[in-house]
N, C-alpha and C positions, 0 to 999 in steps of 0.2 A: 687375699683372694675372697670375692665376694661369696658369702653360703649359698651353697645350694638348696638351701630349707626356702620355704617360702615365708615371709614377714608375716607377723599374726597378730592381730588390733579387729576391735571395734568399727566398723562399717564407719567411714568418714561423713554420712550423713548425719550422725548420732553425737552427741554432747553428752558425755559423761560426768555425771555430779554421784559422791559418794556422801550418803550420811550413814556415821558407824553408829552402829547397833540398831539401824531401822532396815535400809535396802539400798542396793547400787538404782539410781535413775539412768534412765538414760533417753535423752531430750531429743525429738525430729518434728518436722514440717508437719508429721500425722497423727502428732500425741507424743504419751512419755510411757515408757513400759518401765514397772518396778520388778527389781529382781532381789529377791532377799535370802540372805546367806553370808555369812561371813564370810565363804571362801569365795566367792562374788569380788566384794568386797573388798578381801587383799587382793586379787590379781588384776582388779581394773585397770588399776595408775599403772601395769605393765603392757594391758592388750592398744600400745597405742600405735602398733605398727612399725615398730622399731626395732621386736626382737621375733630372731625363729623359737622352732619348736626347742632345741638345744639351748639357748640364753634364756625361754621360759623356764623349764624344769631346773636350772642353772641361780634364776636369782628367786624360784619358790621352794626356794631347801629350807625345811623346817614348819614352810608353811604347807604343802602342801605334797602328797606323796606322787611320782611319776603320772601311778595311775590313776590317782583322784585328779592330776590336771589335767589328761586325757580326757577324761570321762566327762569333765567338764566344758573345758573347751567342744566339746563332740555336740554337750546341749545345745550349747551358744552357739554353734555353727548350724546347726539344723534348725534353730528359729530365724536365721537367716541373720543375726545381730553379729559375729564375727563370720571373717574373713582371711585368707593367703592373699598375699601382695606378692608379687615377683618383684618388684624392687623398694626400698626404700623412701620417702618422700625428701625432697630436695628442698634449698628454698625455691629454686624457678617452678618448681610444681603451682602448677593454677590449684590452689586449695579449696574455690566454689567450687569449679569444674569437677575434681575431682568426687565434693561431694554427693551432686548432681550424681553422674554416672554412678557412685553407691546407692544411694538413692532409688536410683532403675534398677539395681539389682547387678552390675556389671561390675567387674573388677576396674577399677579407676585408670589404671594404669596399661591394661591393654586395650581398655575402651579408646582414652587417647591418642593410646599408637595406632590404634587400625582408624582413625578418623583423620589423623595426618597422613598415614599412607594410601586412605581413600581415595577414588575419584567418581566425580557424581555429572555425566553429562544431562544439560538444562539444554530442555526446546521450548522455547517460547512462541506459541502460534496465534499469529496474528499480533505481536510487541505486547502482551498484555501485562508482563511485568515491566521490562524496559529495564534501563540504567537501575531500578531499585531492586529489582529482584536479585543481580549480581552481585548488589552492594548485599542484601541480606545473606545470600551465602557465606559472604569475605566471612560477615559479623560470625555467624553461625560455627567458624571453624569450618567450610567444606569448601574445600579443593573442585573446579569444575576444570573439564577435561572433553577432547572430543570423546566418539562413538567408542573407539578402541581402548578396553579392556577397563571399562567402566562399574562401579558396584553398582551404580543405581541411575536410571535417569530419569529424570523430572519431568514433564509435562506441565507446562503451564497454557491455558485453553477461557474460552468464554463461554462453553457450551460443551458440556459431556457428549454430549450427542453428534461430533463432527464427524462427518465422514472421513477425515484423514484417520483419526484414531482406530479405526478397525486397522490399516495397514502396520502404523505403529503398533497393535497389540501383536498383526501378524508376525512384524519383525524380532520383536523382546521374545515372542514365544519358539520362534525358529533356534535365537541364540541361547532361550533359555536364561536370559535376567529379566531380572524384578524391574519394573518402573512403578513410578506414583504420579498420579494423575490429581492436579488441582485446578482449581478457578478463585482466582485471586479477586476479582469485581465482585461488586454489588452490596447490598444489607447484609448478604448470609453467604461469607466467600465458603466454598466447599474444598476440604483436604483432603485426598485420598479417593479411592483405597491404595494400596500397594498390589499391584498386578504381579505374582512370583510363580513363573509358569511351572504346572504341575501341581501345584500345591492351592487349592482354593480356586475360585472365580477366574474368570478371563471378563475382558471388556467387555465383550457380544452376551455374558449371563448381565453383566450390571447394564448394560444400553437395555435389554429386553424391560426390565423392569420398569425403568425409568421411562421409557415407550408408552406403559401402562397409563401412568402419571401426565400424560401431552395428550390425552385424546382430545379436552377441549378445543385447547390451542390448535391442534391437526383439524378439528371440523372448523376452526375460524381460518385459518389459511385454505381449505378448500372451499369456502364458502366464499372465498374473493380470489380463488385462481390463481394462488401463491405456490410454487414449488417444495417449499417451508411454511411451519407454523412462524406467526410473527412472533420477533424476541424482544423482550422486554428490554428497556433503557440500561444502560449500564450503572444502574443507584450506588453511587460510592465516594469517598472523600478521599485525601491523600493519605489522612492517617489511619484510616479502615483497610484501606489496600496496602499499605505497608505494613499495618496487623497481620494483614491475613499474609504477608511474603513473609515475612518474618516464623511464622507460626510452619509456615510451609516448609523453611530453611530447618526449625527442628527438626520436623520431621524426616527430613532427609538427616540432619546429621546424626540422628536417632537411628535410623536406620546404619549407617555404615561404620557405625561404636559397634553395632552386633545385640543393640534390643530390639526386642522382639515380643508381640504384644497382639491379641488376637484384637484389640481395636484397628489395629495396622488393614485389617480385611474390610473398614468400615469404611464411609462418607462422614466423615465431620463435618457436620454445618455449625461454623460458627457464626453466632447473634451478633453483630456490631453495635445494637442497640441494646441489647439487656448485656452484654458480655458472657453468653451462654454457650457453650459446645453441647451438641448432642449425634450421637454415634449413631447411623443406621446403618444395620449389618448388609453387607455382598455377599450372598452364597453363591454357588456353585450352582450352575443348574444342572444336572445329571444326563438330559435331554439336550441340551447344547451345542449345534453342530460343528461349533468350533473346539471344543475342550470336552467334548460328553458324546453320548451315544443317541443318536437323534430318531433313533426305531423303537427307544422305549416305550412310546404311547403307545406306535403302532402294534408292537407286537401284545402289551397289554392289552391290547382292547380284539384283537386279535386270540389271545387265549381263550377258556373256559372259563367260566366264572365258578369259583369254588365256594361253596359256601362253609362259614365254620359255627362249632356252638358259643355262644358269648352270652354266658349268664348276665341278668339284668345284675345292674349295682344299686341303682336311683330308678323310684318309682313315682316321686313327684313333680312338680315343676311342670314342664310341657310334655313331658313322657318319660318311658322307659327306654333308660339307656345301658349300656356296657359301661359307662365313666361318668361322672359325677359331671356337673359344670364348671366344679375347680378344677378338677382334671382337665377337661377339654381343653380349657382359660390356658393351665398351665403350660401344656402340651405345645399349642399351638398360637400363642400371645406373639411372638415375635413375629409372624404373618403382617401384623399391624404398625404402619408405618407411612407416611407421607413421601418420602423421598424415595426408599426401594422395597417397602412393602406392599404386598396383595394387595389388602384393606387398607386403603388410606387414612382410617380414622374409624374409632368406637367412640361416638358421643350419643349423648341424652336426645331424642327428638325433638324440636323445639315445639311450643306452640300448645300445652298441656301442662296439666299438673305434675308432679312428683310420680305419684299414687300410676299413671298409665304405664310405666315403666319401659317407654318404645327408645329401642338405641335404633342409629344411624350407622352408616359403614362403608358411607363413600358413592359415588353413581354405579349404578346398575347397568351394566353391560347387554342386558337382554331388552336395554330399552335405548341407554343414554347413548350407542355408538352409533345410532342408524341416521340423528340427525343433530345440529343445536336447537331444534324445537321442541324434541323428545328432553335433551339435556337441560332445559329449562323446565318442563314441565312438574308436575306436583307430586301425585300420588305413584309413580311409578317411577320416578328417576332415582329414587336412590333406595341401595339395600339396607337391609333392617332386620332389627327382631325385637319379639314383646316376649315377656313371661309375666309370673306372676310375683318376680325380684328382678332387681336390679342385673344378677350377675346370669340369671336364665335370659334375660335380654340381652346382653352384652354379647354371651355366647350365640345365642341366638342367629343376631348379627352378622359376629364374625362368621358362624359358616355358611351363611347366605352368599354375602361377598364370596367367598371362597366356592361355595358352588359356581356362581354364574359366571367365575372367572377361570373355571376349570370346564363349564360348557362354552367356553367361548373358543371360536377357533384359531390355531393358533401356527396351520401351516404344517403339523408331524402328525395328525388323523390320517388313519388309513381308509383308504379311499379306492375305490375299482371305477372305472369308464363305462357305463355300460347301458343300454334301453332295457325297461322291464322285462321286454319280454325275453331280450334272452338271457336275463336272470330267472325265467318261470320256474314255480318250484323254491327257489331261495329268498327270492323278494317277497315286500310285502306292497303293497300297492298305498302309495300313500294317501289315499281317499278311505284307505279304512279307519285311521288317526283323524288326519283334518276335518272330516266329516262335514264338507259345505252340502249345501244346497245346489241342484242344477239351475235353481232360480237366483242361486247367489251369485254364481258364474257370469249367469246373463246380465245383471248388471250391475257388477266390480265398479269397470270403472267410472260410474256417478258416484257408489257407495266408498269406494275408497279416496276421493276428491274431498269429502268433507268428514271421515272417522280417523278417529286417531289412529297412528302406523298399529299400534296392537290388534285392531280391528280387521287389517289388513286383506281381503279375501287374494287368493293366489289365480295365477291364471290357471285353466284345466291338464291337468295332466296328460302329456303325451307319452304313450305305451312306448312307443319308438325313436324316442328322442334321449340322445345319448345324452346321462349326467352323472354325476358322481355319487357312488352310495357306500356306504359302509355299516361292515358287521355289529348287530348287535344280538345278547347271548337269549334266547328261549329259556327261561326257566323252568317252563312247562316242558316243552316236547326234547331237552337237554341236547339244543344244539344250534349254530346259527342261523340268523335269518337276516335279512341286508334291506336297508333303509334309506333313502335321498339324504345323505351328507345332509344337505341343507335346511331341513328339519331335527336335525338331533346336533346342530350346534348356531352358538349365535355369530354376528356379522360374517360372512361368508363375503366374499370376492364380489365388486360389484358384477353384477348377473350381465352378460351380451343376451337380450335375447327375451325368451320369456321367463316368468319368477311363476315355477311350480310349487316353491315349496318355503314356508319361513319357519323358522324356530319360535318353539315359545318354552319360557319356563315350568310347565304344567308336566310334572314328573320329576322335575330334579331337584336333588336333595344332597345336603351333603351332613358326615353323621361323626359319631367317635368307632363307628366298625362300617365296612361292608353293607354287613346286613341292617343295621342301622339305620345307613343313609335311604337304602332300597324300601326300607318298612316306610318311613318318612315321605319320600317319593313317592311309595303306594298309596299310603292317606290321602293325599294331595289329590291323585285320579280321581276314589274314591270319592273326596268331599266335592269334587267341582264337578263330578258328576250328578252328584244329589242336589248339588246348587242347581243347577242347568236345569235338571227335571221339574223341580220349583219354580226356578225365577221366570224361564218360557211358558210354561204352563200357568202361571199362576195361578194354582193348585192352595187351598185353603188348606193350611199342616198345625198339626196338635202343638199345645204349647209343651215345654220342658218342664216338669213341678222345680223349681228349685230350692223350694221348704226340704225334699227328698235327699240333696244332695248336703252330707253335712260337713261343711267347707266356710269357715266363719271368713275366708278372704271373699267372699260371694259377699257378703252382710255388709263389710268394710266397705266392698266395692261398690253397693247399693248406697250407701252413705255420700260417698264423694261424690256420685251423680247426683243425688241429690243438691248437694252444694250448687252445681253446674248447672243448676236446673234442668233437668233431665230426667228421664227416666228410661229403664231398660227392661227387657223379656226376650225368652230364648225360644226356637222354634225348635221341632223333631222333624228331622229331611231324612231321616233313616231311607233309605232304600231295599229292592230287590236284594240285595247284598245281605245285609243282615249288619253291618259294622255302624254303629253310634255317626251318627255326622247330626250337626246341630248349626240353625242360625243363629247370633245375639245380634237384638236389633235394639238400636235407640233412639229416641226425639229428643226435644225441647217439648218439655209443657210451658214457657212462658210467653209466646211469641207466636201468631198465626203461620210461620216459617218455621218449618220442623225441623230443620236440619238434620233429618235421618240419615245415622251411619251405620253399617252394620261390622259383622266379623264371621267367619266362618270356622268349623273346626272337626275334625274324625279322627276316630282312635277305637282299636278294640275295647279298650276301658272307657267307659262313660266319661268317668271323672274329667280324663285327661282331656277328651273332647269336648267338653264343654269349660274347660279351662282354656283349651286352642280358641272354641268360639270369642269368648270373652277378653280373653288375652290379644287378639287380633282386631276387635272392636274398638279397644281402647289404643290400638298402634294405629288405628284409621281415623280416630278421635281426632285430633290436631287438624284435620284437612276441614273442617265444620266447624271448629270451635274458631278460628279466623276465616275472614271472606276469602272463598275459595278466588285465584287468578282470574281475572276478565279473561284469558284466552283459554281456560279449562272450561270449556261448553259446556259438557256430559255435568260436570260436579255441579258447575253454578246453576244450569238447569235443574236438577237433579233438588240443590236444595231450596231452589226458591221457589218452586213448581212442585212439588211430591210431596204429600200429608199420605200419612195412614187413611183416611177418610176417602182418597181418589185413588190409593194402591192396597188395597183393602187384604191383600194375601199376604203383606207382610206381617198383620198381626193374628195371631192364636182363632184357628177355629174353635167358634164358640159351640160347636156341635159335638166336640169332644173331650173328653177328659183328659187334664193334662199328666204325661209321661210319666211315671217314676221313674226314680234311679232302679229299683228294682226288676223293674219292667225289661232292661236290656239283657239282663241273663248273660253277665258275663264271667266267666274262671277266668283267674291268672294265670299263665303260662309263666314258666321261669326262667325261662332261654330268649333272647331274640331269635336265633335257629328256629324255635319253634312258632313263633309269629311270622315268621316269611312263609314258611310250608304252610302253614294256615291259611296264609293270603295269596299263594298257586291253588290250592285246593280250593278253594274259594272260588278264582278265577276260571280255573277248567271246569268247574260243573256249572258255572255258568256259560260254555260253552267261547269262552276268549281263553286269549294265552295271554302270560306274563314276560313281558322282554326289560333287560337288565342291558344297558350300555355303562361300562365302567368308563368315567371319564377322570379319574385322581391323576393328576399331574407328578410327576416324581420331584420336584423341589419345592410341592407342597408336601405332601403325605397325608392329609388330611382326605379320607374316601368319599368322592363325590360321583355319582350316580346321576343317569336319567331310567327313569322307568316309565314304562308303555306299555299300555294294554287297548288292543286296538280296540273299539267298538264304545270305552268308556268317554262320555261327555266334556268336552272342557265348556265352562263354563262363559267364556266369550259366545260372540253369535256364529255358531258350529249348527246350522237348519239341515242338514241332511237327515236321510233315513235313519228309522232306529232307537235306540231306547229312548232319546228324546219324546217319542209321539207311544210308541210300546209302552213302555214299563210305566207307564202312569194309569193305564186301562189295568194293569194286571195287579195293578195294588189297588184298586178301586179307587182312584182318584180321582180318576174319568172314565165317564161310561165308553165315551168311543177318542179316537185319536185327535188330540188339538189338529185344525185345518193350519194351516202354513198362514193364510192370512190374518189369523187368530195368536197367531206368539206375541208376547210379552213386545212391546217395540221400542222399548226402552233397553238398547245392550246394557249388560254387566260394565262398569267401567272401573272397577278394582283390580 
């Protein structure tokens, strides 16, 4: 009668070589791990899965006591190096196979049996494997079978994206099995993921993302009246696509052996050309309204905003934060990803030296989805970040992207129907934000015929015209106030009608806390306010000392423009505010063409603002230092027309002494907590409020914000009443208010 003990041996993927008196080896695919001990040693040439626990103890008499082979084997089992076998090996036992399945971590011998008694139903849509895909199962060991009572079924597709695959997910998630979805064609056939309802992703979290990734393709099919984006050729050979079925056929019979493997949740793209796999994860979206709860956002944004205290950690680089930039990096790196990541990519800026430090991070949603002429363009089409290293840009970057992809809309904002007026009392009137002009109104549409869409002027708001608005939190008066949906996110629905209202990014920010994101957003108001004040006025402002500032990456930085031939100086745009905001502007000294670029930057600390100037200067570097597009007007104008000598405001009035660092008068605070309350207090006594819309997406996590304070400047051409023509008489800038036909008439085009 066979034992009821289980067999007990060395994992069949291992090769056991003993040398006495040194250490037991033992040899795999992954390395050799040495084990030294003499009692190692004697029971090796026994652990070969021939004998139970009773035959061990039975032929190590003398050598070893009960409980010293217990305690032994216990080690050996918990490094994972021995194993129980339920049966003996035979000779018809497949002895690769079997080692294979050790290997994965599976007992050899039940792997086998549940892969012969498996059945794996295969849907091939549209013949894209054919006769070969059936032949790779045979090879595979996996049994295919219809719909009834299947462990796994396959999908095989040429396009993640088909509309039949929503019904298919509906159906596996009704029954409750697992399928996997692949694409066999092309350079880079894709395996997976594994769909296991309940457990992880559904299709409709992995189509959403991948959605992300087609906006191109989606503006070249609507731009030719296609009902679809056009699909790419099907690039593949025989023995590529037989790779990739082959590889698929593992997979599935990986699956119904009983491994299990959190890559199982991922897209593998394999390389046919380098022979490379690389895993991009599927998560779950939380918000999902197939597999998740789809009022998350709403009801988030819909709460209080609570603020909490988050002592600073880091006080250099771009600012103070709650988390280092390794943190953030580590935190939130897997956001970053081409196939179903956020960010499609952190690289280096082109078009610059080392030294500018500007990463990339994929197109910008607050520009690239309104057209393919935006998505071509330069200086706005894609997200970014500078610091003054490598990995303060990188981060940077990524929460850029991450911002303007968590202000984009996304169908789960909550939203009320309603005309201002009968919101009076809880609305805010959107002219107190967009702040045009009633001369800008009157003529839109010549002015918007030839400015770029960012320039956009809106038609005039109607009191009485029902549109969509949604809550955002007062900081100030601690409660809600309600805003046109259509400015406080990007691409909205194309508009029937007239377009009151367009998003811009001017406020939003995304951080390592809440408060964080909201301080960041508030600089942002802040600096493009004092820009504004400046650049329409062209108001003559004191230079920055930077002998004052003692920062030897200021010295280095001086050096490399030199190289470049160039030279640079920082302005003081301080305003009515009181909060540090600085311009850093630069030319060419070698060339009657100046190529002036500049950079903007605000922070309660000096320092950090004039590192934002600087650090932003050098991330707008690249658009100058190559000829800017023949179709980028504003730039190529810009640099082949504009000297200091014919814009005389952008350099240092020589009527005044330039700023000290000292001169700002600033303490440190040691909470962000207490830099928010500083910047409400701030804002009520000068008679504005503070509005906070939480926009963090729940399968991000990463807190992104837009912040708004009505009455403050953005720095685009925003000509209506107000501090623009005010607050430059009241700092002596100007005896009396620039005339309308007197502003700068050169927009901002950064």
């Amino acid at each position: 009668m066979d034992s009821l003990w289980p067999r007990i041996g060395f994992r069949r993927h291992l090769t056991t070589a003993v040398i006495p008196g040194e250490a037991t080896y033992l040899v795999s695919e992954q390395g050799v791990t040495a084990i030294e001990g003499d009692a190692v040693a004697a029971i090796a040439p026994l652990l070969d899965g021939s004998r139970d626990l009773p035959a061990l103890v039975r032929d190590t008499q003398g050598l070893l006591s009960p409980t010293e082979l217990g305690s032994l084997l216990g080690k050996l089992t918990q490094a994972n190096l021995v194993t129980g076998y339920a049966a003996p090996q035979t000779e018809s036992t497949d002895q690769d196979a079997s080692a294979y399945w050790e290997a994965a971590g599976l007992e050899a011998t039940l792997a086998g049996g549940a892969l012969t008694e498996g059945r794996v139903r295969l849907l091939d849509l549209g013949d894209v494997g054919g006769p070969t895909a059936r032949d790779a199962f045979f090879t595979a060991g996996v049994a295919l079978s219809g719909p009834g009572g299947c462990d796994l079924t396959v999908v095989l597709c040429d396009d993640y994206l088909l509309p039949q695959l929503r019904d298919i997910d509906e159906e596996q998630r009704r029954s409750g099995r697992p399928w996997l979805l692949a694409k066999p064609h092309g350079v880079e056939p894709w395996i997976g993921p594994v769909f296991q309802p309940g457990d992880g992703a559904c299709w409709s979290c992995m189509a959403y993302r991948l959605n992300h990734h087609r906006q191109p393709e989606q503006l070249v099919g609507q731009a030719l009246g296609m009902s679809s984006p056009p699909a790419p050729p099907r690039a593949t050979i025989a023995a590529s696509r037989s790779l990739a079925l082959q590889a698929i056929a593992v997979e599935a019979a990986k699956w119904v052996a009983g491994y299990r493997d959190k890559s199982q949740k991922a897209i593998r793209v394999l390389d046919t050309l380098q022979l490379a796999i690389r895993a991009h994860p599927v998560g779950q979206r939380p918000q999902c309204p197939e597999c998740g709860d789809p009022r998350l956002v709403g009801d988030r944004v819909q709460q209080p905003i609570t603020l909490t205290s988050r002592p600073k950690k880091t006080f250099s680089g771009n600012g103070h934060r709650a988390l280092t930039a390794e943190q953030v990096m580590e935190r939130y790196e897997h956001l970053v990803g081409r196939v179903t990541g956020v960010v499609s990519s952190l690289h280096r800026a082109p078009g610059g030296p080392d030294f500018l430090n500007a990463y990339h991070s994929g197109p910008n949603p607050a520009w690239t989805a309104r057209s393919l002429a935006a998505f071509r363009s330069g200086l706005r089409s894609q997200s970014g970040g500078k610091g003054v290293t490598a990995l303060d840009a990188k981060v940077g970057a990524l929460c850029e992207a991450v911002e303007r992809y968590s202000a984009t809309q996304h169908g789960d904002e909550p939203r009320i129907r309603a005309s201002l007026r009968e919101l009076a009392g809880e609305a805010i009137h959107p002219n107190e934000c967009q702040l045009y002009h009633e001369r800008q109104y009157t003529g839109r549409l010549q002015w918007n015929a030839v400015q770029p869409p960012f320039q956009y002027i809106c038609d005039p708001f109607d009191e009485k015209a029902a549109v969509d608005w949604t809550p955002v939190w007062s900081v100030t008066h601690g409660r809600h106030r309600m805003l046109p949906t259509g400015m406080l996110y990007f691409a909205p629905p194309p508009a029937k009608g007239p377009c009151f209202t367009v998003a811009d990014s001017n406020g939003n920010a995304a951080g390592s806390s809440l408060e964080d994101a909201i301080l960041q957003g508030f600089f942002e108001l802040v600096e493009r306010d004092s820009v504004a004040l400046w650049w329409y006025n062209r108001t003559a402002q004191p230079a920055v000392d930077l002998e004052s500032f003692p920062d030897p990456w200021i010295d280095t930085m001086r050096a490399e423009y030199s190289l470049l031939k160039r030279e640079f100086w920082v302005l003081d745009l301080t305003t009515d505010l009181g909060i540090p905001s600085m311009a850093a502007i630069s030319r060419r000294t070698d060339k009657p063409e100046e190529d002036i670029m500049f950079g903007f930057g605000c922070h309660f600390d000096p320092d950090i603002a004039l590192r934002r100037a600087l650090t932003e200067m050098n991330q707008l570097l690249p658009a100058v230092l190559e000829a800017p597009a023949e179709d980028d007007y504003a730039l190529l104008d810009w640099c082949t027309r504009r000297t200091l000598a014919n814009q005389p405001y952008l350099g240092p009035d020589p009527k005044v002494p330039a700023k000290r660092r000292t001169e700002y008068g600033y303490t440190l605070r040691p909470d962000l907590l207490d830099d928010v309350r500083a910047a409400e207090q701030l804002v009520r006594a000068h008679g504005m409020e503070l509005l906070v819309l939480d926009q963090t997406r729940p399968d991000l996590g990463l807190p992104a914000v837009k912040v708004l304070v009505p009455g403050l400047r953005h720095f685009w051409t925003r000509f209506g009443p107000g501090r623009l023509y005010d607050v430059p008489v009241r700092l002596g800038r100007r005896t009396t208010p620039i005339p309308y036909e007197e502003l700068n008439p050169i927009p901002l085009f950064v």
